[in-house]
C-alpha positions in Angstrom: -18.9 62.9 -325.7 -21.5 64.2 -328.3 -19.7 66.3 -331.1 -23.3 68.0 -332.1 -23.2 71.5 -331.0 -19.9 71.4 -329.2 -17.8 74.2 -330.1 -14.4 73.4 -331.1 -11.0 75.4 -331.8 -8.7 74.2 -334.1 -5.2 76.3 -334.1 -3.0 75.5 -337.2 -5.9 74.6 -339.1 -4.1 75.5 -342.7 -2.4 72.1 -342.2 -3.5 69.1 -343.5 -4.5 66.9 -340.7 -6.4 70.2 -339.7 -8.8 70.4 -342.5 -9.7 66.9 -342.6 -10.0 67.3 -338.8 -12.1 70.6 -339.6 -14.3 68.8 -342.3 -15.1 65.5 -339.9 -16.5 67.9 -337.2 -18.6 69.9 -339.6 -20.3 66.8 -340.9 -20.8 65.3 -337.2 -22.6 69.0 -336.2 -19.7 71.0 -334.4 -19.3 74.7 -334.1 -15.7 74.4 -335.3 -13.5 77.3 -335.0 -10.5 77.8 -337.1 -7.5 79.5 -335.8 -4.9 80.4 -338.3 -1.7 82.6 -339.1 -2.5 85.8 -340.8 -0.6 86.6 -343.9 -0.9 89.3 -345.9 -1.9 87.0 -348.8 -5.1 86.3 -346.7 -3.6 82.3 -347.5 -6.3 79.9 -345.3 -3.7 76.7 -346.8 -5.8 73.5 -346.5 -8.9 74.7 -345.7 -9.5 76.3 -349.2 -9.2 72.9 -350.6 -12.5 71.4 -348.9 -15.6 71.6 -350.2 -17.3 75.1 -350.4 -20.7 73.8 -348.1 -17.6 72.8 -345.7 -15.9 75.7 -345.9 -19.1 77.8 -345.6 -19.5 76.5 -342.0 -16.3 77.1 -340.4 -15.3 80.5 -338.5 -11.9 81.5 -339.9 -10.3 83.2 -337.3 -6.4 85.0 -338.7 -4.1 85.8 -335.8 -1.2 84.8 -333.9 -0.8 82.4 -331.7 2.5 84.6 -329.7 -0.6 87.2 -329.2 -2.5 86.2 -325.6 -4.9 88.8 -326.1 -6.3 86.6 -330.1 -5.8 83.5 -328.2 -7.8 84.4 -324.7 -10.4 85.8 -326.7 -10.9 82.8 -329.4 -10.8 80.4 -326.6 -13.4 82.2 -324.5 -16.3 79.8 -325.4 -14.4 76.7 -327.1 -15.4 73.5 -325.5 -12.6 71.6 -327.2 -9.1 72.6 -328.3 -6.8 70.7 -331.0 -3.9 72.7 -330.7 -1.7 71.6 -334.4 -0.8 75.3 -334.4 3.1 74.8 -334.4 5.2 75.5 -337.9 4.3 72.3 -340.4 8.6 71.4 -341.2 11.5 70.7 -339.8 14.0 73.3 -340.7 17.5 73.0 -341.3 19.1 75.9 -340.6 18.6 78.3 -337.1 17.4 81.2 -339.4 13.6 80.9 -338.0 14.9 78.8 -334.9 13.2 82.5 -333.0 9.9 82.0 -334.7 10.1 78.6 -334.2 10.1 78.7 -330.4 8.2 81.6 -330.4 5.2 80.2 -332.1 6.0 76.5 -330.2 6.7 78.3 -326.8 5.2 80.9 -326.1 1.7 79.8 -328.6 1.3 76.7 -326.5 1.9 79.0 -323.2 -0.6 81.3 -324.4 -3.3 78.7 -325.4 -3.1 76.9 -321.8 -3.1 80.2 -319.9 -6.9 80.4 -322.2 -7.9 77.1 -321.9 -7.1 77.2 -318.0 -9.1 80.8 -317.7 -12.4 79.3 -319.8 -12.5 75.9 -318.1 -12.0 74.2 -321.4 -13.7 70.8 -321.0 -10.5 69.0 -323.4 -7.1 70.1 -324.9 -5.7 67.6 -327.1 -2.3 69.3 -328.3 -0.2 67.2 -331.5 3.3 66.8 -331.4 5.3 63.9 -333.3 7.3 60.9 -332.3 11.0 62.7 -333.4 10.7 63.8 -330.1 11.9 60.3 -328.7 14.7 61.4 -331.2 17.6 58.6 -332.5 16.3 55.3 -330.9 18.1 51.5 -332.0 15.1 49.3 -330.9 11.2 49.4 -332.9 8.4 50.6 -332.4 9.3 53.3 -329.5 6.7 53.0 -327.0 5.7 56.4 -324.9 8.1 55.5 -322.3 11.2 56.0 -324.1 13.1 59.3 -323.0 12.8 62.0 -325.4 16.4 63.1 -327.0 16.4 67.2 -328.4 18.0 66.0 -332.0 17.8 69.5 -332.9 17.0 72.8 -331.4 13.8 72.5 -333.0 12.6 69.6 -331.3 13.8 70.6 -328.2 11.2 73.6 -328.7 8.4 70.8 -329.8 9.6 68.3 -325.9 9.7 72.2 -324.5 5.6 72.6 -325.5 5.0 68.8 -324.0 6.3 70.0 -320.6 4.3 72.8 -321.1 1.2 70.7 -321.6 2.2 68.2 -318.9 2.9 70.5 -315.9 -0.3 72.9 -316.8 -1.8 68.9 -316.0 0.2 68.1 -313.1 -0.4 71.9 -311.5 -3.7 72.7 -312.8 -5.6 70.0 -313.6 -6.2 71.1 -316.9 -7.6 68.0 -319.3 -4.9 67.8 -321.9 -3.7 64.9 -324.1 -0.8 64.7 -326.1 -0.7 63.1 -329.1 2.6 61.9 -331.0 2.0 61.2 -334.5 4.1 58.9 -336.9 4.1 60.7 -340.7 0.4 61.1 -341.6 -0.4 61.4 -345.1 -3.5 61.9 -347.6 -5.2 64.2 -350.0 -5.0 67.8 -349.6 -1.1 67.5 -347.8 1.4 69.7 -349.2 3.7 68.9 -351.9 6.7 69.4 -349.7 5.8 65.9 -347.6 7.2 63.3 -348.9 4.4 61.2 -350.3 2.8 63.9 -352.3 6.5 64.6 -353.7 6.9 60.8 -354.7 3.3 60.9 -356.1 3.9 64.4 -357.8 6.7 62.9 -359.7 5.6 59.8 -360.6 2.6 61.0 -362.3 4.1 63.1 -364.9 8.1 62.5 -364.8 10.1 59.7 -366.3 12.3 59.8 -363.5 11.9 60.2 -359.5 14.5 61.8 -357.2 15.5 61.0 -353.6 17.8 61.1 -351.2 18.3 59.0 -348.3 16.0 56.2 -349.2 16.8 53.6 -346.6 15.3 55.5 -344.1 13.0 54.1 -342.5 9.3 55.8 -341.5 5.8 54.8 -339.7 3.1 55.9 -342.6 -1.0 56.6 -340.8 -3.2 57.6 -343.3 -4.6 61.0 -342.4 -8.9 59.9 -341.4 -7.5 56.9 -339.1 -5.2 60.6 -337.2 -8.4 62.5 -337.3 -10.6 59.4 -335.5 -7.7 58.8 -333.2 -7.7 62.7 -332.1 -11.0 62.3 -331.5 -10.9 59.4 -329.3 -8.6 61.4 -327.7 -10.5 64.0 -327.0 -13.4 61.6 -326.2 -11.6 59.6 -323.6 -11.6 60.9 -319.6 -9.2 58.7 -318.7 -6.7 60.3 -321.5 -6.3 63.1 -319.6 -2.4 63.5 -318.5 -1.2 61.0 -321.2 1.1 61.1 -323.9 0.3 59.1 -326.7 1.0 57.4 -330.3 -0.7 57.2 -332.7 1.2 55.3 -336.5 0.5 52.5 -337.9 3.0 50.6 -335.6 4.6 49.4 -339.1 7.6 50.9 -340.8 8.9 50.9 -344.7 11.9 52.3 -346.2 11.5 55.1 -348.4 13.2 53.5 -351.5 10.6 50.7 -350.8 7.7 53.5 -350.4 8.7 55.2 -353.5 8.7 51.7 -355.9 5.3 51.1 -354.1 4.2 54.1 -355.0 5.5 54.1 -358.9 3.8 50.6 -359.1 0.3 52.3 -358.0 0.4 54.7 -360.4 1.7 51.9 -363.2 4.1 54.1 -364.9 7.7 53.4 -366.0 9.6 55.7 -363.5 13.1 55.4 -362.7 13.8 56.1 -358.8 17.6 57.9 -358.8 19.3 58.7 -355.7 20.2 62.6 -355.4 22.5 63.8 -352.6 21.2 67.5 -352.8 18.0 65.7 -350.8 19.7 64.5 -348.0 19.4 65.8 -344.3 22.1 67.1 -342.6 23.5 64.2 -340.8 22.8 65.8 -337.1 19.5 66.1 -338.2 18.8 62.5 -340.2 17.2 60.0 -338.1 17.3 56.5 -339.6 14.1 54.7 -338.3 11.1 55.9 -336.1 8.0 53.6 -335.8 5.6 53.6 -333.0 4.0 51.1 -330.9 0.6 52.3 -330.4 -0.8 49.4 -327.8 -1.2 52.4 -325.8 -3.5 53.9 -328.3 -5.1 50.5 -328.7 -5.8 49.9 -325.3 -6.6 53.3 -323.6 -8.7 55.0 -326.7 -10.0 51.9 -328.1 -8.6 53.4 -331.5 -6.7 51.0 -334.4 -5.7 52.3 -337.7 -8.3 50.8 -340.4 -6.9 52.6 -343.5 -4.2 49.7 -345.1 -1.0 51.6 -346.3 -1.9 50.3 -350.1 -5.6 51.8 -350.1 -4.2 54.9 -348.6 -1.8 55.7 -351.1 -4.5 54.6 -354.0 -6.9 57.1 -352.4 -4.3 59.6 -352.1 -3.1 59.2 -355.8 -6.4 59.5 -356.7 -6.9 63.0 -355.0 -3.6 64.1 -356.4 -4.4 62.8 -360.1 -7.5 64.6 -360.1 -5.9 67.7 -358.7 -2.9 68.8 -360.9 -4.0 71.8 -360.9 -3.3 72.8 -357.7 -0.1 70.9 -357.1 1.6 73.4 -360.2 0.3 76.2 -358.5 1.9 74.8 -355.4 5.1 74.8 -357.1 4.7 77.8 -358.6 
């Protein structure tokens, strides 16, 4: 597949991996779409961070995602979908659990219905590995059953099924992707490498809470080139797939990582208001992506050191913004 002149629809593009995704297509001559929640703050998230000749080139498109009438019509000529357009956290209380289903639900529902009307040529819809939920034995391969943790995730394995029987009845050309924790410049500060690296640039101390759990890192342009593959690959179609670094580190070991980079004098101190609700906490996800390997021809490049310097770098040069972020 040729990106130049394709048109492509990116839902949930205020999130991180979005923009980056946004940006990439620009540069490689896409007509790139950009589907996002309205707010009455006009927020676009991401996207205002990218360059303004970027920017400048991508449609901005504010609606809904529960709305089939937006969706059906923003989909009408898209070649390609990415579909990211499901709430960026996992909550920990029920009080949005509605909006959460809703926009996971009923968004997804409403996306297939348009990609299924307008013969979309590929749908490559992003979900995460917590869906294979509390598993003993690493890396979880895509064969593993997927456990609802939370009603939260159940909603995220709902929107799979979704994807997989609009393949198994229609024929539609989807591809799911399960990501490990991506990271990079331009992610919010609530993730928890930006709030390690916000600390440990200007505090003498950094605060944590569970730090021996345990988390597969992929450096946000090694996500963007796998979705791409993805999108790139026929014989995708129907799968679910991983894509981490197939390595894991504990968070602890992250964080003194992290402070080292910087080379600043930061004491890490455990603080229990950070901690998960226990129902919630899973101790260790890592993915085996031989799948990835093998099917898209796709292999992480981006080392978790030179990540984090490039993302340290990004965030250094942009304090700014992370206040404002906090303010």
């Amino acid at each position: 597949m040729t990106w130049k002149n394709k048109s492509v629809l990116i839902t949930g593009a205020t999130h991180f991996i979005g923009s980056h995704l946004a940006e990439k297509l620009v540069m490689l001559g896409s007509n790139v779409k950009a589907f996002i929640r309205y707010d009455y703050q006009n927020n676009q998230g991401s996207l205002d961070k990218l360059p303004i000749h970027i920017q400048n080139q991508i449609e901005v498109i504010h609606g809904n995602l529960t709305n089939p009438e937006a969706i059906d019509q923003v989909a009408s000529n898209a070649d390609v979908v990415f579909h990211l357009g499901v709430l960026d956290a996992i909550p920990y209380s029920h009080i949005n659990l509605r909006d959460w289903l809703e926009v996971n639900i009923i968004g997804t529902l409403n996306l297939l219905n348009a990609a299924q009307k307008h013969n979309v040529q590929k749908l490559v819809h992003i979900s995460s590995i917590e869906v294979y939920g509390k598993v003993k034995d690493m890396p979880i391969d895509e064969e593993h059953p997927l456990q609802a943790q939370s009603p939260y995730i159940a909603s995220s394995i709902g929107a799979e099924k979704l994807v997989e029987g609009y393949y198994s009845s229609e024929n539609l050309p989807v591809t799911i992707i399960r990501l490990s924790n991506s990271y990079g410049p331009v992610q919010s500060r609530a993730s928890i490498i930006p709030t390690i690296i916000a600390q440990g640039l200007v505090e003498p101390k950094l605060f944590l809470g569970n730090m021996r759990v345990i988390r597969d890192f992929v450096y946000v342009e090694d996500v963007v080139d796998g979705l791409l593959k993805a999108a790139e690959t026929p014989k995708s179609s129907g799968e679910a797939i991983n894509l981490g670094s197939g390595q894991g580190i504990a968070i602890g070991d992250l964080a003194e990582k992290i402070v080292a980079l910087i080379g600043r004098d930061v004491k890490i101190i455990f603080d229990a208001t950070r901690i998960r609700p226990q129902s919630y906490d899973i101790e260790q996800l890592v993915a085996d992506i031989t799948k990835a390997q093998k099917l898209l021809g796709w292999q992480p490049k981006t080392s978790l050191d030179n990540g984090l310097k490039q993302t340290i770098e990004w965030f250094s040069e942009h304090t700014d913004i992370d206040r404002r972020e906090r303010s």
